[in-house]
C-alpha positions in Angstrom: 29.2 49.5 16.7 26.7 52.3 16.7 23.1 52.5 16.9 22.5 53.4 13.6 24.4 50.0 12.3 22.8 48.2 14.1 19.1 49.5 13.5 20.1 49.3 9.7 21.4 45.8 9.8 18.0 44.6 12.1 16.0 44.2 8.7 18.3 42.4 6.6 18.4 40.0 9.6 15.0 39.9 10.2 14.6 38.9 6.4 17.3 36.4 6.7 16.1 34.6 9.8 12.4 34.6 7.9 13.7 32.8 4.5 15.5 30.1 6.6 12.2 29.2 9.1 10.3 29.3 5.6 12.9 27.0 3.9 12.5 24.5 7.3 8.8 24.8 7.0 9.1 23.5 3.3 11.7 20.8 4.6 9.2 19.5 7.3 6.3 19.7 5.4 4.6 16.2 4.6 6.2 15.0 1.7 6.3 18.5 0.5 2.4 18.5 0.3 1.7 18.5 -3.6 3.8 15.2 -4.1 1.9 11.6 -4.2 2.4 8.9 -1.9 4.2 5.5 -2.8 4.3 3.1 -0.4 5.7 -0.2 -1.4 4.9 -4.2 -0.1 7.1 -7.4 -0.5 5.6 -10.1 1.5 8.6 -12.0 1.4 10.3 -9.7 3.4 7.0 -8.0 4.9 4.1 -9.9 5.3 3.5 -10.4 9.2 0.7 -12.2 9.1 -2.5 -13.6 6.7 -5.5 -15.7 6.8 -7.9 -16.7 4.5 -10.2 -18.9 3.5 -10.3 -19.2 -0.2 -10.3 -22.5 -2.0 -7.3 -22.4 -4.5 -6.1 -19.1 -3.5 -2.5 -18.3 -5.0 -0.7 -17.7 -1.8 -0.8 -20.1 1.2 -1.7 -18.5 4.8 0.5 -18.2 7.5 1.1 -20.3 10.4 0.0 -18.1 13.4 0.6 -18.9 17.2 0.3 -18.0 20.4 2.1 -19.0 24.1 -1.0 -18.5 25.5 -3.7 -20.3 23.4 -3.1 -24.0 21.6 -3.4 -24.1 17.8 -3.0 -22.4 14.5 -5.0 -19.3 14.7 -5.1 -18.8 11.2 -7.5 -22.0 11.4 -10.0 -20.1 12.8 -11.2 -18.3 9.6 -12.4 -21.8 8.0 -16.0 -21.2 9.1 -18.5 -20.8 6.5 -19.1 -17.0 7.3 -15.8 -16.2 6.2 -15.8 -18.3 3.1 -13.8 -16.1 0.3 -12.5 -13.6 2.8 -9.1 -12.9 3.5 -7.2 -10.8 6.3 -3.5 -9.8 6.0 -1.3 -7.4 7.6 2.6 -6.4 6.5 4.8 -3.8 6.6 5.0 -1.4 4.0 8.0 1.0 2.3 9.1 4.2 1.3 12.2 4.8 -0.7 12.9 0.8 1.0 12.9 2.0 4.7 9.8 0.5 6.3 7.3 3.4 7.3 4.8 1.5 9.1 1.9 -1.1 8.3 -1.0 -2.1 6.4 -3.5 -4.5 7.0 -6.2 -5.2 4.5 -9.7 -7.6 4.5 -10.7 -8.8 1.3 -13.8 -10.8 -0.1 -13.5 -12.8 -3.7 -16.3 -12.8 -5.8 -17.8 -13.1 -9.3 -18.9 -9.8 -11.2 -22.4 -10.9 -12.1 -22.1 -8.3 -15.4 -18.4 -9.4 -16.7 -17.9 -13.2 -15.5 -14.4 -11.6 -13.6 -13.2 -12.5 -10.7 -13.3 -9.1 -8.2 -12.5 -8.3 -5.1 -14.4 -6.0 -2.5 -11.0 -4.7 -0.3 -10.3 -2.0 2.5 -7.0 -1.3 3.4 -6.0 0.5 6.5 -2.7 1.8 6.9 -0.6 3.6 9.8 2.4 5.6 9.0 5.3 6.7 11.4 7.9 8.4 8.6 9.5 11.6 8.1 6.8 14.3 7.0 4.5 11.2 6.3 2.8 10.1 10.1 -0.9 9.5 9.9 -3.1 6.8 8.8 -4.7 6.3 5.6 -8.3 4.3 5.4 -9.4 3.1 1.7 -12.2 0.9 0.5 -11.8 0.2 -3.3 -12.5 -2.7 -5.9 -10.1 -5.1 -7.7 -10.3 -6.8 -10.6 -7.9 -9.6 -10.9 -8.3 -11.1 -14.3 -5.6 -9.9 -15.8 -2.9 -11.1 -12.7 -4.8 -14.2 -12.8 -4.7 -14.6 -16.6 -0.9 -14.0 -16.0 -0.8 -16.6 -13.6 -2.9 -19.7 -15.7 -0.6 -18.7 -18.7 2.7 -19.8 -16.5 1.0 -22.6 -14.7 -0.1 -24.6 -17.9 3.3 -24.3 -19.3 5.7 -23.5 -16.4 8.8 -24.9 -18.0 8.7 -22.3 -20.6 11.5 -19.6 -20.7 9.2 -17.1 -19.1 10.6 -13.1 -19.0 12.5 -12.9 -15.5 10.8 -9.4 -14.7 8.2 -8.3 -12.5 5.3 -7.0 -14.5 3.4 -4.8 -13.2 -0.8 -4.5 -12.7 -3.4 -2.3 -11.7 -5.2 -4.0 -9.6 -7.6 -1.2 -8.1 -10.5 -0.9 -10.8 -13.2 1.8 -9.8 -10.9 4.7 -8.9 -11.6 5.0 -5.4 -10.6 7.8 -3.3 -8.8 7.9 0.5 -12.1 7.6 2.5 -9.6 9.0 6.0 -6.5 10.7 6.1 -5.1 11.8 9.7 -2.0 13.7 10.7 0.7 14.7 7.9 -1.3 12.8 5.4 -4.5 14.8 6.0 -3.9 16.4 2.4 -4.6 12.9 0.7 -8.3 12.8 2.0 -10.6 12.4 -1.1 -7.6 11.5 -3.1 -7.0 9.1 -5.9 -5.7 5.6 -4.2 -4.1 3.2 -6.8 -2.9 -0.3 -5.8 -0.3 -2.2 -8.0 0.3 -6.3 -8.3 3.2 -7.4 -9.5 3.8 -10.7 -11.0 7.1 -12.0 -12.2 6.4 -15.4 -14.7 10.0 -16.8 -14.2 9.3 -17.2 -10.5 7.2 -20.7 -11.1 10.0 -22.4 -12.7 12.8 -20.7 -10.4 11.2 -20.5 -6.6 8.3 -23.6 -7.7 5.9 -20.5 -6.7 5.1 -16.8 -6.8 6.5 -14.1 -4.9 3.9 -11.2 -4.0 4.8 -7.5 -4.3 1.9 -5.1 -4.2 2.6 -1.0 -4.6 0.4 1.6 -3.5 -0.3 5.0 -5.4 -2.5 7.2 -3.8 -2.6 11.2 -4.7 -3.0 14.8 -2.8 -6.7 15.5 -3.1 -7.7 17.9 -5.8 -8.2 21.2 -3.7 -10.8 22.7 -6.2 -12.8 19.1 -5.8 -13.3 20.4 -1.7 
């Protein structure tokens, strides 16, 4: 081959080799940048651990032990500082393959304004996926009347032919945005964070209590907002 194919045939490969390491770029890239986040929660098959100390909370607490040190340690959070606080960690989901984990603390209260039962939460999550490593750090408020209104509508008539569907809630109720966002999630700091409860009213009748699934939403910052 002569010198003057080959010096004509350098810039089409040149060109070439540049639309493939683009194309890889866009391949690697966290979730493709623009695209939100959904990271999903099913305690049955996810929750590691939770403690709480809230009288006639919907979910019981887990039974947590150690080789090393007697007792349930979930015990430990029935001290009167920690009345209406809760403390749970699970795994969490994307596309159904766990990503990493989340653990939240919570505190119950009464909005003074409404007469609703709220919920001052911050939720820290760590992420080892695909285009999606980092950790996420939220604080946000919850307003759980209408899941709770769900719920009292079953219990005083759980032998009803309830809908055997998860409904789902938004929970999150001040639009709170991604307070830190580290790593390939960096683009979601200052973004809109969303969480989800979902409820399914045939599950009294069926499982004599109610499964927990909780979804989280949380969007790309708006790059004119920085």
């Amino acid at each position: 081959m002569s010198n003057r194919h080959v010096l004509w045939r350098a810039p089409s490969m040149i060109k070439m080799s540049t639309v493939i390491f683009a194309s890889l770029l866009l391949i690697n890239s966290p979730l493709q940048a623009a695209e939100k986040l959904v990271l999903d929660l099913d305690t049955d098959s996810d929750l590691v651990s939770m403690a709480l100390n809230i009288e006639g909370f919907l979910f019981k607490p887990t039974m947590n032990f150690s080789a090393d040190i007697a007792g349930n340690l979930s015990d430990r959070f029935k001290v009167e500082p920690l009345k209406n606080y809760l403390a749970a960690t699970a795994l969490v989901r994307i596309n159904g393959e766990i990503a990493g984990v989340a653990t939240e603390q919570e505190m119950l209260t009464v909005d003074q304004a409404s007469g609703h039962p709220i919920a001052e939460s911050a939720w820290l999550i760590t992420l080892n996926y695909p285009g999606a490593t980092g950790v996420l750090a939220v604080k946000q408020q919850e307003d759980a009347t209408q899941t709770f209104g769900m719920v009292n509508q079953v219990m005083q008539n759980p032998d009803a032919d309830w809908e055997d569907a998860f409904q789902r809630i938004l929970s999150t109720s001040n639009a709170p945005t991604v307070q830190l966002a580290t790593g390939d999630l960096s683009a979601y700091q200052g973004g809109l964070f969303e969480e989800y409860n979902f409820v399914n009213p045939a599950d009294l009748k069926k499982f004599k209590r109610f499964r927990a699934k909780i979804q989280f939403v949380i969007y790309p910052a708006d790059p004119q907002k920085k």
